[in-house]
PyMOL Python script that loads the backbone (N, CA, C, O; Angstrom):
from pymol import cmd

cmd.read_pdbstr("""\
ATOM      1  N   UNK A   1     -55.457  21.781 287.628  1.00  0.00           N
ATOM      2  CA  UNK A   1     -55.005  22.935 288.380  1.00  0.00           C
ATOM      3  C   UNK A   1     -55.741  24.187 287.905  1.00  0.00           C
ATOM      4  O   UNK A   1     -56.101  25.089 288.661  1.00  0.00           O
ATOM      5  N   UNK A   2     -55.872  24.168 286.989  1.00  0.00           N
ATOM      6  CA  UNK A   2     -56.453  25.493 286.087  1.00  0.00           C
ATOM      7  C   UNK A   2     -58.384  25.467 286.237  1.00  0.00           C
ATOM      8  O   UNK A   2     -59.251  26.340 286.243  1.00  0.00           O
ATOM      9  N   UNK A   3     -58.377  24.083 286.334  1.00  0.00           N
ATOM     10  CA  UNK A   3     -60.184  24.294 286.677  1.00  0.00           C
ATOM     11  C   UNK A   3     -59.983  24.789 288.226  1.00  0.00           C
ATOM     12  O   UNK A   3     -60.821  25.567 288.681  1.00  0.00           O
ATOM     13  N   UNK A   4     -59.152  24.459 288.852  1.00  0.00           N
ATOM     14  CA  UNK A   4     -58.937  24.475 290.576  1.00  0.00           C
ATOM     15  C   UNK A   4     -59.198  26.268 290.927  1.00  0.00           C
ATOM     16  O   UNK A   4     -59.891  26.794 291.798  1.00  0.00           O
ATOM     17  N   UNK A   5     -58.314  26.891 289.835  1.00  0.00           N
ATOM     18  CA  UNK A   5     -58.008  28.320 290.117  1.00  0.00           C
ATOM     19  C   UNK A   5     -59.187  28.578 289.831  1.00  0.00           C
ATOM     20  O   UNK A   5     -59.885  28.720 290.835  1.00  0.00           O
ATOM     21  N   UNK A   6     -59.801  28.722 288.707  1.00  0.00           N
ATOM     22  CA  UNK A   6     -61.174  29.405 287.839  1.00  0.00           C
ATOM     23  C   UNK A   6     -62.198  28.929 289.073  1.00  0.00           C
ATOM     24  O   UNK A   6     -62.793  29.912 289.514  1.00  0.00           O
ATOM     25  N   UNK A   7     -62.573  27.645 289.770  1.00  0.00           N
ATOM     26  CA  UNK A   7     -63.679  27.626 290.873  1.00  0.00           C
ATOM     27  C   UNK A   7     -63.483  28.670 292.190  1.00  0.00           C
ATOM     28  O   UNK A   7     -64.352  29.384 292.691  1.00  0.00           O
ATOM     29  N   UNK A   8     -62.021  28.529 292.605  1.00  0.00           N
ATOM     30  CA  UNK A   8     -61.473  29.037 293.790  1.00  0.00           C
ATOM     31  C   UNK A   8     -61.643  30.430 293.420  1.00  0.00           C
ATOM     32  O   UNK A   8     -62.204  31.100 294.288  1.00  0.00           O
ATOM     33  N   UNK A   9     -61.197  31.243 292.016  1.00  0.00           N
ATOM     34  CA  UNK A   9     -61.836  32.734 291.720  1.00  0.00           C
ATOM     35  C   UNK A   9     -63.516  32.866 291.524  1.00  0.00           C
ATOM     36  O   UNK A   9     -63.953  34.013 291.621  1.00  0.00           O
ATOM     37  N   UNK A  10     -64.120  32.195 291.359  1.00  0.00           N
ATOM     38  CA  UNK A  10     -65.822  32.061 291.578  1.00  0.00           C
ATOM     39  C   UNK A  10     -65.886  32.486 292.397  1.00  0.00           C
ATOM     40  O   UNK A  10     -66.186  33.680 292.415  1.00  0.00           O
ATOM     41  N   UNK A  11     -65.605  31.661 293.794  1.00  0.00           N
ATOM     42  CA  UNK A  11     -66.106  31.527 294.643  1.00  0.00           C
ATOM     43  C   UNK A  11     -66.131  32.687 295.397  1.00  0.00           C
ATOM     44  O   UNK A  11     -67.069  33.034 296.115  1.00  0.00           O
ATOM     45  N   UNK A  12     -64.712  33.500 295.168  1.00  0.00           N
ATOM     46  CA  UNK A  12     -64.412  34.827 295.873  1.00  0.00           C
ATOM     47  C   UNK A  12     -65.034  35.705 295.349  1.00  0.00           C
ATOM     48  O   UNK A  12     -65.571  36.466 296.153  1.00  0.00           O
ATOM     49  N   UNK A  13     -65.193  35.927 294.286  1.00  0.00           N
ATOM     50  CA  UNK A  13     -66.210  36.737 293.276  1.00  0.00           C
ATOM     51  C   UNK A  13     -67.406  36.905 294.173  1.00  0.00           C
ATOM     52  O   UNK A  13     -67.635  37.892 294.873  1.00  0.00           O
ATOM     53  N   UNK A  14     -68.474  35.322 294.015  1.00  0.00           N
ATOM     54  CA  UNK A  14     -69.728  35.278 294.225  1.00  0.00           C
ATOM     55  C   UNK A  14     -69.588  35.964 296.142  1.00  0.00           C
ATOM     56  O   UNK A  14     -70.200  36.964 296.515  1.00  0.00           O
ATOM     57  N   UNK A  15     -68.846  35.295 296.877  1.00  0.00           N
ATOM     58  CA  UNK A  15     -69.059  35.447 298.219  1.00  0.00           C
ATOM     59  C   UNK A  15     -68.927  37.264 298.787  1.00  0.00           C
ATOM     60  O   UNK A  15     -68.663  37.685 299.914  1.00  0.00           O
ATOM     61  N   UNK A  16     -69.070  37.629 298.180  1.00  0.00           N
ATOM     62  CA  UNK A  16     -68.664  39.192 298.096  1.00  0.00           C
ATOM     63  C   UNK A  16     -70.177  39.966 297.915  1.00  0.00           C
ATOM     64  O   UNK A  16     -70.648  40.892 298.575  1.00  0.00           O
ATOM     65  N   UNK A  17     -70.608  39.401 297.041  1.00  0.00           N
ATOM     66  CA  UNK A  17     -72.306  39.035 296.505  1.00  0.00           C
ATOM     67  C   UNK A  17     -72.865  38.893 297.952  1.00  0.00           C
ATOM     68  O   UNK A  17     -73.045  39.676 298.884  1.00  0.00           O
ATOM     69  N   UNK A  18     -73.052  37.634 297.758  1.00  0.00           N
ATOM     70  CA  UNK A  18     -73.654  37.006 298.991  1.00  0.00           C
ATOM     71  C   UNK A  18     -73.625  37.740 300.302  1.00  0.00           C
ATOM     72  O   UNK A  18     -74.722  37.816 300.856  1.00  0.00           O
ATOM     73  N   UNK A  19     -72.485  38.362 300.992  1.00  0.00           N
ATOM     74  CA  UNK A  19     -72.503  38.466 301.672  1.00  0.00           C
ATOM     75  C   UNK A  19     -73.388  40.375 302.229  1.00  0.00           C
ATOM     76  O   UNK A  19     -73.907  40.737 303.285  1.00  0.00           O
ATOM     77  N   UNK A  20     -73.249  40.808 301.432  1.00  0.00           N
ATOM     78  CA  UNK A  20     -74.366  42.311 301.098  1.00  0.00           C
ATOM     79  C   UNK A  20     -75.676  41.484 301.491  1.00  0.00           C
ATOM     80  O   UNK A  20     -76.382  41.998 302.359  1.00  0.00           O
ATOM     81  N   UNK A  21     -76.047  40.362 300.995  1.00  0.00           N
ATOM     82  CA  UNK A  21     -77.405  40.257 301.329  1.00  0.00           C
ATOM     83  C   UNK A  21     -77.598  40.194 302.982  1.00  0.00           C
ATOM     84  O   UNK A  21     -78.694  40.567 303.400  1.00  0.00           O
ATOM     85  N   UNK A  22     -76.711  39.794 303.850  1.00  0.00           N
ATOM     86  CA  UNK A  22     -76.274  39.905 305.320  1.00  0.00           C
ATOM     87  C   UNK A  22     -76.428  41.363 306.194  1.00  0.00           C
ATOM     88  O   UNK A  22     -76.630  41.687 307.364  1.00  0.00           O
ATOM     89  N   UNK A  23     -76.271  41.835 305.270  1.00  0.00           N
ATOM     90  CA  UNK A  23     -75.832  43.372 305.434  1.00  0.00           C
ATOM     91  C   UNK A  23     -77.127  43.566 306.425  1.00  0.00           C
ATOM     92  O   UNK A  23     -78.014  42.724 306.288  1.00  0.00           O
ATOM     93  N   UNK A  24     -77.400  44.988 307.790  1.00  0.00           N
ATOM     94  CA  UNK A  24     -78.044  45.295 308.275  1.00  0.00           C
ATOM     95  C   UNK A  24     -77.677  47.015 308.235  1.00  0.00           C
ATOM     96  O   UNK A  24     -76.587  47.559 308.061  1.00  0.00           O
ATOM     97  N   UNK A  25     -78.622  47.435 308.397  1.00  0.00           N
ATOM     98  CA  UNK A  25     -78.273  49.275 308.298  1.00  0.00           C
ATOM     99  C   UNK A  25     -77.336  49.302 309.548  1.00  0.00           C
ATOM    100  O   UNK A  25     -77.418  48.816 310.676  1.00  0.00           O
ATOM    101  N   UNK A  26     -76.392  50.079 308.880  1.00  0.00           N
ATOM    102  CA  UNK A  26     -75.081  50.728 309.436  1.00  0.00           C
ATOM    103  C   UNK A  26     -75.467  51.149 311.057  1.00  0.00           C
ATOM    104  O   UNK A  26     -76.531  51.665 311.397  1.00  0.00           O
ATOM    105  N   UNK A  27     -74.706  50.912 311.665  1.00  0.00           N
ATOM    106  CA  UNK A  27     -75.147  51.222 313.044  1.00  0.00           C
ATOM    107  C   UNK A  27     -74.048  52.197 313.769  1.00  0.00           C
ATOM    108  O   UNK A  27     -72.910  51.729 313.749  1.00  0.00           O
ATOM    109  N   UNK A  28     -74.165  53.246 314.295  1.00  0.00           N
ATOM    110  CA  UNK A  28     -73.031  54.342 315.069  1.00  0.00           C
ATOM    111  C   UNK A  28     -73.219  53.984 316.801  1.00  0.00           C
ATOM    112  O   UNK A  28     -74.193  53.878 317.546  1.00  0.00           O
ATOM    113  N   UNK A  29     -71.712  53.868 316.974  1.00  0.00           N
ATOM    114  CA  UNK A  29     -71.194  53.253 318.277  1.00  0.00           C
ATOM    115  C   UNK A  29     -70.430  54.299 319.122  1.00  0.00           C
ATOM    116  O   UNK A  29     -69.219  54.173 318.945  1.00  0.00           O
ATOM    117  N   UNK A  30     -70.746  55.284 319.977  1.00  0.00           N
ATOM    118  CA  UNK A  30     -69.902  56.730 320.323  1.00  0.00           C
ATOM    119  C   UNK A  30     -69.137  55.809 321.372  1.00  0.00           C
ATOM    120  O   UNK A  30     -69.784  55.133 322.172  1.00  0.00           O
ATOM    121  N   UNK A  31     -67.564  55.795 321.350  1.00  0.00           N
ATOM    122  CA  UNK A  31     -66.739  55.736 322.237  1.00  0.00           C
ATOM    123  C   UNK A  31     -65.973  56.622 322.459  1.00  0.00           C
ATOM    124  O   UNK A  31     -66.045  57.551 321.655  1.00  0.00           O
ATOM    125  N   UNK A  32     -65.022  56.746 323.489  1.00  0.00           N
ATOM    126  CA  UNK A  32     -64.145  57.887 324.376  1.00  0.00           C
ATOM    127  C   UNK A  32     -63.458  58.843 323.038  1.00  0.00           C
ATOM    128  O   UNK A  32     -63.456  60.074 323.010  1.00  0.00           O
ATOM    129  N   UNK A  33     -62.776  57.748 321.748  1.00  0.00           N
ATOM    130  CA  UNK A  33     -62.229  58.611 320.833  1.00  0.00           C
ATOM    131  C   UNK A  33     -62.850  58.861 319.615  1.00  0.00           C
ATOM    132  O   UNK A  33     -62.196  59.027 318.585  1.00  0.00           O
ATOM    133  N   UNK A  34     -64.464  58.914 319.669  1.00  0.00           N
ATOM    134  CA  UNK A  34     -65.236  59.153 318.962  1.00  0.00           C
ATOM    135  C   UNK A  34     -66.247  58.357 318.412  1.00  0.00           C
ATOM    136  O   UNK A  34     -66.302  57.148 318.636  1.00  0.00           O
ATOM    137  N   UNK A  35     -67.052  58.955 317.705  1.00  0.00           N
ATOM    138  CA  UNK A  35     -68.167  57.977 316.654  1.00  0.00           C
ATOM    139  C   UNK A  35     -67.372  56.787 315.558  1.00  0.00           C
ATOM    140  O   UNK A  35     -66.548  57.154 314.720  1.00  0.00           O
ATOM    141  N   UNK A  36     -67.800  55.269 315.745  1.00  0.00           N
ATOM    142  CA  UNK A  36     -67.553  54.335 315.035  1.00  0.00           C
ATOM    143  C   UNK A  36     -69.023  54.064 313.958  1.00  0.00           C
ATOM    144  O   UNK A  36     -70.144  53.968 314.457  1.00  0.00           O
ATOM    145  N   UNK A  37     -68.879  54.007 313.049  1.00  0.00           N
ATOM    146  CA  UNK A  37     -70.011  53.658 312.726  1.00  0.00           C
ATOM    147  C   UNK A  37     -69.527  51.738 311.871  1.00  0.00           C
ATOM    148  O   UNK A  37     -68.512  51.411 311.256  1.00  0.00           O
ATOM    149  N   UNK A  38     -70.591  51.034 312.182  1.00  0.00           N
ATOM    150  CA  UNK A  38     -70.458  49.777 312.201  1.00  0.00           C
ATOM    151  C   UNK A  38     -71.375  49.201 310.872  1.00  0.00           C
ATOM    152  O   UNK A  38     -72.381  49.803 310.496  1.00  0.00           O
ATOM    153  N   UNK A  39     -70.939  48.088 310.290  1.00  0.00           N
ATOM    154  CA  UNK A  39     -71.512  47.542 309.769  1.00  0.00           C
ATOM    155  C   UNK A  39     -71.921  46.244 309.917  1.00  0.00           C
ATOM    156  O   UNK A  39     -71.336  45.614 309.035  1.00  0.00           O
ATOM    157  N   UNK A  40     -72.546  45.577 310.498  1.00  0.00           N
ATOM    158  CA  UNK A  40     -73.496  44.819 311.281  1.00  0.00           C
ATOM    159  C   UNK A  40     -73.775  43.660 310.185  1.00  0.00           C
ATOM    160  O   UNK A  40     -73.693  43.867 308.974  1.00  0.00           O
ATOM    161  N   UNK A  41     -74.071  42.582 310.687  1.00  0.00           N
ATOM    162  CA  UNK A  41     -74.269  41.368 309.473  1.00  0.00           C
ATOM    163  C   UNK A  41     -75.822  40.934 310.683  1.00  0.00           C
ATOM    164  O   UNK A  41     -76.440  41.592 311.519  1.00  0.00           O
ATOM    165  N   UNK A  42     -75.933  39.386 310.123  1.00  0.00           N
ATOM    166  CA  UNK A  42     -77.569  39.030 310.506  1.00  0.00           C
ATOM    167  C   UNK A  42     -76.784  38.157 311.991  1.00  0.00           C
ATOM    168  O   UNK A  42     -75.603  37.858 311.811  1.00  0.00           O
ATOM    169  N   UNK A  43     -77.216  37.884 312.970  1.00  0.00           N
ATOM    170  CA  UNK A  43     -76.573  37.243 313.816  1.00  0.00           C
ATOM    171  C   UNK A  43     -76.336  36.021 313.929  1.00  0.00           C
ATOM    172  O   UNK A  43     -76.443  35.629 315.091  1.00  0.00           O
ATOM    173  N   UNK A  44     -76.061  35.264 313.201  1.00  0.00           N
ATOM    174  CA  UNK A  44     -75.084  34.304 312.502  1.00  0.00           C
ATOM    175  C   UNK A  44     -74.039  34.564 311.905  1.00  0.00           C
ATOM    176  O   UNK A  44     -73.236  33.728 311.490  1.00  0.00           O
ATOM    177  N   UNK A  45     -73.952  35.764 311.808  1.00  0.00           N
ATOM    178  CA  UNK A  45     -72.711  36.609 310.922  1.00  0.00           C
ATOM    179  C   UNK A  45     -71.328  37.758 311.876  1.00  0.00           C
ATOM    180  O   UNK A  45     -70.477  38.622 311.662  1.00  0.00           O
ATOM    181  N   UNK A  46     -71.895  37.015 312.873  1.00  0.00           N
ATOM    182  CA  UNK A  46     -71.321  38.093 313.936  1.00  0.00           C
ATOM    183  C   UNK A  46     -69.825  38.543 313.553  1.00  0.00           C
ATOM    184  O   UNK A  46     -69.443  39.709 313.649  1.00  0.00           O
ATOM    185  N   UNK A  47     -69.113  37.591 313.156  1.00  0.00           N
ATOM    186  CA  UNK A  47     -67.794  37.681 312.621  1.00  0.00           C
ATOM    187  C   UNK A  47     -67.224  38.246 311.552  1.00  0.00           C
ATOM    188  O   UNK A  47     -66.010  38.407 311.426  1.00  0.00           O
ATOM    189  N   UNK A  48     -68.258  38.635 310.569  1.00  0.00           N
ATOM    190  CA  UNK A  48     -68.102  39.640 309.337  1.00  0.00           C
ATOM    191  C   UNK A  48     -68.165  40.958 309.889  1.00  0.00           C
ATOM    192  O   UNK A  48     -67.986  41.853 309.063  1.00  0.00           O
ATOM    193  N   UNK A  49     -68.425  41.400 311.372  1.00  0.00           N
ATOM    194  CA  UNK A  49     -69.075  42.852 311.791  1.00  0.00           C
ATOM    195  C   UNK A  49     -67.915  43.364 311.423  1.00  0.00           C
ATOM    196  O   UNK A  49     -66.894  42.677 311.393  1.00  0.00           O
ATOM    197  N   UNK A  50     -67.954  45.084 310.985  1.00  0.00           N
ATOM    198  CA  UNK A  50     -66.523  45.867 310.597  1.00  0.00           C
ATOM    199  C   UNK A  50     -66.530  47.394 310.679  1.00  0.00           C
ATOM    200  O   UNK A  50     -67.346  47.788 309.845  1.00  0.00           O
ATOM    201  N   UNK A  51     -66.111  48.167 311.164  1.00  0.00           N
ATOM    202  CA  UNK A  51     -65.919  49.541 310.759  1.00  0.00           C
ATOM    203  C   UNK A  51     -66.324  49.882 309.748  1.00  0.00           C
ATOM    204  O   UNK A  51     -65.826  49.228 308.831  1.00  0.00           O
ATOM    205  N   UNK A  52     -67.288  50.907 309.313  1.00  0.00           N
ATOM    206  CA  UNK A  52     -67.266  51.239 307.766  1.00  0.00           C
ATOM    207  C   UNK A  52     -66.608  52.896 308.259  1.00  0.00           C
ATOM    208  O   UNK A  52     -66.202  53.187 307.134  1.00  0.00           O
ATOM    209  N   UNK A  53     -66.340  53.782 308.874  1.00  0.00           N
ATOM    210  CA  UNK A  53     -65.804  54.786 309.605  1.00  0.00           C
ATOM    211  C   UNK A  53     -65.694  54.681 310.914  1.00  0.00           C
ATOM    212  O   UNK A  53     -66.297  53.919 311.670  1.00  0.00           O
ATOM    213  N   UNK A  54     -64.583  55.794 311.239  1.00  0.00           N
ATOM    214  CA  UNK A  54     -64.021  55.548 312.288  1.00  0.00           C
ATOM    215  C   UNK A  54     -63.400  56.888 312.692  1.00  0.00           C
ATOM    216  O   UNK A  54     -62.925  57.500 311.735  1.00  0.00           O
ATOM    217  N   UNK A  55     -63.271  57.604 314.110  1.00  0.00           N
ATOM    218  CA  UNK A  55     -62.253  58.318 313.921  1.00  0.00           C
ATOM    219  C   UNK A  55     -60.220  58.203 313.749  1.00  0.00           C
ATOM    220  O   UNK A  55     -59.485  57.233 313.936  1.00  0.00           O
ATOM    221  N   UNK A  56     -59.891  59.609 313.340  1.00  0.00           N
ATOM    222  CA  UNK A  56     -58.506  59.187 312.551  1.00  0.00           C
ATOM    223  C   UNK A  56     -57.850  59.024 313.731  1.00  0.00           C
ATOM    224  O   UNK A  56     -56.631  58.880 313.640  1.00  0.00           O
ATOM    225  N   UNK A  57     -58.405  59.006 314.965  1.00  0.00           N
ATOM    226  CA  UNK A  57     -57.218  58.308 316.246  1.00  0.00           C
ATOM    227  C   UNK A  57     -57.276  57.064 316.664  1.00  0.00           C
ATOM    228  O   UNK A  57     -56.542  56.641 317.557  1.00  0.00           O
ATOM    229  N   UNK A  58     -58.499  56.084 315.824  1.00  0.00           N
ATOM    230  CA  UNK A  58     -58.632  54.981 316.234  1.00  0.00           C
ATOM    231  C   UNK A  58     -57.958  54.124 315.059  1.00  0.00           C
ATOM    232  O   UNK A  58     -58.120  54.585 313.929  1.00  0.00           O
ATOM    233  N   UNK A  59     -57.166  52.846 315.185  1.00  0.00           N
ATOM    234  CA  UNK A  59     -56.866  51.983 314.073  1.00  0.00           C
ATOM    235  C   UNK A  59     -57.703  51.402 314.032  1.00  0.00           C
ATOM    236  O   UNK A  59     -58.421  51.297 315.026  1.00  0.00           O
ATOM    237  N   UNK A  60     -58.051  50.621 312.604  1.00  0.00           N
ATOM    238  CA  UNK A  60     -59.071  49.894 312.142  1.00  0.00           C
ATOM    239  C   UNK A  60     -59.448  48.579 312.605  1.00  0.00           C
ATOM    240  O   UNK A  60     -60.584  48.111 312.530  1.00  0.00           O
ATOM    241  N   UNK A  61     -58.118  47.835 313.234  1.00  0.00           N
ATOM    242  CA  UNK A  61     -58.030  46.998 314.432  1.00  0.00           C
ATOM    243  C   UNK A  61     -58.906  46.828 315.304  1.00  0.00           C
ATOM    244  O   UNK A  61     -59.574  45.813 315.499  1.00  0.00           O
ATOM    245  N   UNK A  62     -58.942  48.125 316.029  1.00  0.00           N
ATOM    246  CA  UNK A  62     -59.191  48.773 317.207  1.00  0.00           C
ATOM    247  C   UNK A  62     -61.229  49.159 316.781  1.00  0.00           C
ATOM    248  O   UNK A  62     -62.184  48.674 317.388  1.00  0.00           O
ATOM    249  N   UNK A  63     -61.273  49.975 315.793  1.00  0.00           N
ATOM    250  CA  UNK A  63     -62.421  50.118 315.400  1.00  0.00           C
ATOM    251  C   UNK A  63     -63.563  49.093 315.226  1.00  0.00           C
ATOM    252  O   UNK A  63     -64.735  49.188 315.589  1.00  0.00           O
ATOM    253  N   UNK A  64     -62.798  47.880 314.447  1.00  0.00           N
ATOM    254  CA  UNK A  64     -63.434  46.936 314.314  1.00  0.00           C
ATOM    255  C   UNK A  64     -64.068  46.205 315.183  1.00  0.00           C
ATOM    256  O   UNK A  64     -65.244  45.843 315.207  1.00  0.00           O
ATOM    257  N   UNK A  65     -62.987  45.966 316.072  1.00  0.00           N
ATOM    258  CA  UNK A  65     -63.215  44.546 317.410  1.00  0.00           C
ATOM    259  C   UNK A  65     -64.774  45.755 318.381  1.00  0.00           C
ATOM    260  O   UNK A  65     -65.675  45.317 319.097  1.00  0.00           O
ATOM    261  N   UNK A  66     -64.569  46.922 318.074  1.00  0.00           N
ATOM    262  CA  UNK A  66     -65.566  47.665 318.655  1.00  0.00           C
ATOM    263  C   UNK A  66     -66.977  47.180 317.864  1.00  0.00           C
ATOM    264  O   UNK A  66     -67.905  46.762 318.557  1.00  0.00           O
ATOM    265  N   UNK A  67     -67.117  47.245 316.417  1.00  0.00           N
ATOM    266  CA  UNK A  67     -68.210  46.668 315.913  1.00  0.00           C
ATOM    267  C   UNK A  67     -68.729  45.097 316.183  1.00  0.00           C
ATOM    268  O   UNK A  67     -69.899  44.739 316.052  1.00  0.00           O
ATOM    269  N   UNK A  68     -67.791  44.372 316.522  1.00  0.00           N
ATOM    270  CA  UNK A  68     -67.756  43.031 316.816  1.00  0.00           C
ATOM    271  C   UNK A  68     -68.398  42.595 318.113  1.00  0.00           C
ATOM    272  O   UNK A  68     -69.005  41.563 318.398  1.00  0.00           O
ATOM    273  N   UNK A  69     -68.012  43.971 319.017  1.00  0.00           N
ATOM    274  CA  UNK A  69     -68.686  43.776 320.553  1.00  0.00           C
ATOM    275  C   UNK A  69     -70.348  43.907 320.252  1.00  0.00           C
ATOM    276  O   UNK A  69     -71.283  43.326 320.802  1.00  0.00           O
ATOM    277  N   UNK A  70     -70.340  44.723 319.358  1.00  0.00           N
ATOM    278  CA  UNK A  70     -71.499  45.176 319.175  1.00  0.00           C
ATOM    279  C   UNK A  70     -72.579  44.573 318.825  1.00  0.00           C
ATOM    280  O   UNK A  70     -73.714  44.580 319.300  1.00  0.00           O
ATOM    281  N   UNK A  71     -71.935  43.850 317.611  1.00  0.00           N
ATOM    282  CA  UNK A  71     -72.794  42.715 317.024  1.00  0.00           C
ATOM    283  C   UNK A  71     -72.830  41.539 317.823  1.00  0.00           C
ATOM    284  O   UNK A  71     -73.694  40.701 317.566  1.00  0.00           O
ATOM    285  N   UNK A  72     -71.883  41.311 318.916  1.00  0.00           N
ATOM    286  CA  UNK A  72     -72.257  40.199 320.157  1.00  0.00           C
ATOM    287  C   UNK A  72     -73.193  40.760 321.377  1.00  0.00           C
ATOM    288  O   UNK A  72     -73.575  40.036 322.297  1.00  0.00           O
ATOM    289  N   UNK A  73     -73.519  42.200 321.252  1.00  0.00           N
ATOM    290  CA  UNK A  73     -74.372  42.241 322.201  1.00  0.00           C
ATOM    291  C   UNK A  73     -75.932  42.387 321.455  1.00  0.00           C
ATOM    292  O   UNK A  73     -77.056  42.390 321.959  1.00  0.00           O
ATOM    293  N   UNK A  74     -75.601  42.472 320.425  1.00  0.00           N
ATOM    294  CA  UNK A  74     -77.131  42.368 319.476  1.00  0.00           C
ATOM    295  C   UNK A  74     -77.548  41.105 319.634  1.00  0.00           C
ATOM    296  O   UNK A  74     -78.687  40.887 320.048  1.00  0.00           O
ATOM    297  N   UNK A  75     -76.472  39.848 319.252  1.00  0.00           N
ATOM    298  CA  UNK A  75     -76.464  38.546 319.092  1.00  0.00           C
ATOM    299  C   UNK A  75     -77.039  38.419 320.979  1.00  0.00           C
ATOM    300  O   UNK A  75     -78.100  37.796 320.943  1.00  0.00           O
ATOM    301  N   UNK A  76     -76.858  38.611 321.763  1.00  0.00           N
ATOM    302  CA  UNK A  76     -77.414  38.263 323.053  1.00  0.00           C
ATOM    303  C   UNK A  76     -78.577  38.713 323.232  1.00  0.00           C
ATOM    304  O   UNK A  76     -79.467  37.984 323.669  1.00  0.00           O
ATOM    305  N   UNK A  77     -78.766  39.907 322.947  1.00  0.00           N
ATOM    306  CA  UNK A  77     -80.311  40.428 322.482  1.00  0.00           C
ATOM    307  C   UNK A  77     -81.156  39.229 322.188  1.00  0.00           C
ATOM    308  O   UNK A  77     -81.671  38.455 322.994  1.00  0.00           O
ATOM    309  N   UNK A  78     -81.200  39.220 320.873  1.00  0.00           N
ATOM    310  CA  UNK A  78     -81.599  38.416 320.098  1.00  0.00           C
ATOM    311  C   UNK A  78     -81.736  36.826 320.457  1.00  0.00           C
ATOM    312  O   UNK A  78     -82.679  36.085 320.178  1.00  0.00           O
ATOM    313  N   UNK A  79     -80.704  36.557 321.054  1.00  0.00           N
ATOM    314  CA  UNK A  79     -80.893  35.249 321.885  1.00  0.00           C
ATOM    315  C   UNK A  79     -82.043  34.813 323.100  1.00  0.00           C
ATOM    316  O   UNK A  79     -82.599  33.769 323.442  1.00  0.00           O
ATOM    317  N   UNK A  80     -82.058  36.307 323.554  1.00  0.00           N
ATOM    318  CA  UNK A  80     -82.731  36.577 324.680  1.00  0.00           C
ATOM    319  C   UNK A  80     -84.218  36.391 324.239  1.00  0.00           C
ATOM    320  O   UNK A  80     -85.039  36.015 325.076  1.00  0.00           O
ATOM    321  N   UNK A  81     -84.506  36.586 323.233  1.00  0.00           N
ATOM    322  CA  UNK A  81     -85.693  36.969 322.948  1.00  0.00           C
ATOM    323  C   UNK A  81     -86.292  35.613 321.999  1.00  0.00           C
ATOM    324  O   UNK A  81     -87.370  35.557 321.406  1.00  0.00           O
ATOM    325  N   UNK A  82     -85.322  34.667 322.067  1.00  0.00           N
ATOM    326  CA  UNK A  82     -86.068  33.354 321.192  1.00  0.00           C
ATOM    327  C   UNK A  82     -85.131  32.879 319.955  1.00  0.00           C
ATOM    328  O   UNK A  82     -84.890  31.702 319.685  1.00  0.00           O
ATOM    329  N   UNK A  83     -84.601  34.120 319.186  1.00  0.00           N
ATOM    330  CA  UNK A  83     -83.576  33.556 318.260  1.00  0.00           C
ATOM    331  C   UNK A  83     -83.158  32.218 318.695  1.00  0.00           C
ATOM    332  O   UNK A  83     -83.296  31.558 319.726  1.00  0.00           O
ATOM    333  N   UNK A  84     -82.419  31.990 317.188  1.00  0.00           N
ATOM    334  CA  UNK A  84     -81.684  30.782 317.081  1.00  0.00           C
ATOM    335  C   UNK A  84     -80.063  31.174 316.471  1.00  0.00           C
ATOM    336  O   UNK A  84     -80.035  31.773 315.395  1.00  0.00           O
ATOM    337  N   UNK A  85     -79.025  30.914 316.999  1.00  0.00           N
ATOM    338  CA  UNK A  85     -77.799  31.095 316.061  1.00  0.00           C
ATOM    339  C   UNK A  85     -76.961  29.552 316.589  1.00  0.00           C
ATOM    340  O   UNK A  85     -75.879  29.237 316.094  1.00  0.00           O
TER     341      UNK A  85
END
""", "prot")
cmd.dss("prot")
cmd.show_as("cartoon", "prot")
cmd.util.cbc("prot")
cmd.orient("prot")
């Protein structure tokens, strides 16, 4: 049980790591209740996309699923053009 915990805390550790290397420069998204600015992964990663700011009338909910569109219309981009995901 105790080796179980110490791998299962690795793993969360390292994947935190890992996942910065994904990272793409911050991208700003202007909607009706303001500038979102997004943080974008590689497009295989579409599902990590997230708010890194937001305005204070939007919930982070709300902010997010906005970065998420975003990174699915990059991901179609990108598809368009030969990618692979």
């Amino acid at each position: 049980m105790r080796i179980g915990l110490i791998v299962l805390a690795s793993a969360v550790v390292l994947s935190g790591c890992v996942r910065s290397s994904y990272e793409s420069t911050p991208v700003e998204v202007n909607t009706p209740k303001g500038k979102v600015t997004c943080q974008l992964y590689t497009p295989e990663r579409v599902q990590w996309d997230e708010a890194i700011a937001k305005p204070d009338t939007m919930s982070k909910q709300e902010a997010d699923n906005i970065c998420i569109e975003q990174g699915a219309k990059q991901l179609e981009t990108y598809r368009s053009l030969g990618g692979r995901s």
